[in-house]
C-alpha positions in Angstrom: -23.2 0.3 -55.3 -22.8 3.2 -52.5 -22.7 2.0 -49.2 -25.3 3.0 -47.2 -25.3 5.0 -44.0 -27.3 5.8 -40.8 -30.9 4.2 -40.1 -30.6 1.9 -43.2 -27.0 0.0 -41.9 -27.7 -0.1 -38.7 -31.3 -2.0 -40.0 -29.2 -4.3 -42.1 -26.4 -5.5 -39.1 -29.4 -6.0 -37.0 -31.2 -8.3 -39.7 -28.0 -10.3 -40.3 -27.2 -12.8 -37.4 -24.2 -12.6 -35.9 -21.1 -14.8 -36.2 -20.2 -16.3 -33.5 -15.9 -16.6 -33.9 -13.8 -19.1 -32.8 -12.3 -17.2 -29.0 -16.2 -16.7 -28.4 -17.3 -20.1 -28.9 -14.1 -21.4 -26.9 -14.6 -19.5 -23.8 -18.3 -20.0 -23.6 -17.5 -23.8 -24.1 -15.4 -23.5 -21.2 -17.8 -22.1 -19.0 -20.2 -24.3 -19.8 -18.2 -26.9 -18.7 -16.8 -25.3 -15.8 -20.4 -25.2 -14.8 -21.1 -29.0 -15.8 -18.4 -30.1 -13.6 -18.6 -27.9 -10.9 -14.6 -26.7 -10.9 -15.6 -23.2 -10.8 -14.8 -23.0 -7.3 -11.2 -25.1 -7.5 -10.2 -23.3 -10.5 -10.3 -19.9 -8.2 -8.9 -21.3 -5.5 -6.5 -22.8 -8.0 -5.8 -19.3 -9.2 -5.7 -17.9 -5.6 -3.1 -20.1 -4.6 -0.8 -18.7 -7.6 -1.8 -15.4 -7.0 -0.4 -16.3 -3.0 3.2 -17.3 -4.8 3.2 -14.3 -6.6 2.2 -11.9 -3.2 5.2 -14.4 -1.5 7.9 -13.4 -4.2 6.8 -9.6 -3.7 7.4 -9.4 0.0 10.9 -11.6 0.2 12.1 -9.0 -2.4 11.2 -6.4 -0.3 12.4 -8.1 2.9 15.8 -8.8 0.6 16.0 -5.0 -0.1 15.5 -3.9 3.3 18.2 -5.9 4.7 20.6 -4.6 2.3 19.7 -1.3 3.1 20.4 -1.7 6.7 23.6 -3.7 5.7 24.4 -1.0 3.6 23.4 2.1 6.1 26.0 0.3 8.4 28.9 0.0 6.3 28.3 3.7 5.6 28.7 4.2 9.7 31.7 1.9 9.7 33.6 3.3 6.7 32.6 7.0 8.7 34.0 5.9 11.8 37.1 4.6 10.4 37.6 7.5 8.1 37.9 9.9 11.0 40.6 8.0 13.0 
């Protein structure tokens, strides 16, 4: 049997209901209970409070990398310095 095309599929998906898959069903589980329980607001401030660690990590690598390039602009001067005596 040929498959058919335009108007006629379309017609046919829409007649058909949809299955609802396993990750779908899951997640709107979830919120459901979220909901239910009220931990919406504690799960974001949950998720906040990790994002916070993450923003922390970011800024003591760039404070580390700073101060080595300060260190490191300073040694320069020094070996300079000693180079011409």
């Amino acid at each position: 049997m040929a498959s058919r095309g335009g108007i006629d599929s379309v017609l046919e998906q829409l007649q058909h209901p949809s299955k609802l898959n396993t990750l779908d069903k899951t997640s709107s589980d979830w919120d459901t209970f979220k909901d239910r329980n009220e931990m919406k607001e504690d799960l974001e401030e949950k998720a906040q409070g990790n994002n916070a660690f993450l923003i922390k990590q970011d800024f003591l690598k760039r404070v580390d990398l700073r101060q080595f390039e300060k260190e490191k602009v300073q040694r320069d001067q020094t070996r300079a310095a000693a180079s011409k005596s």
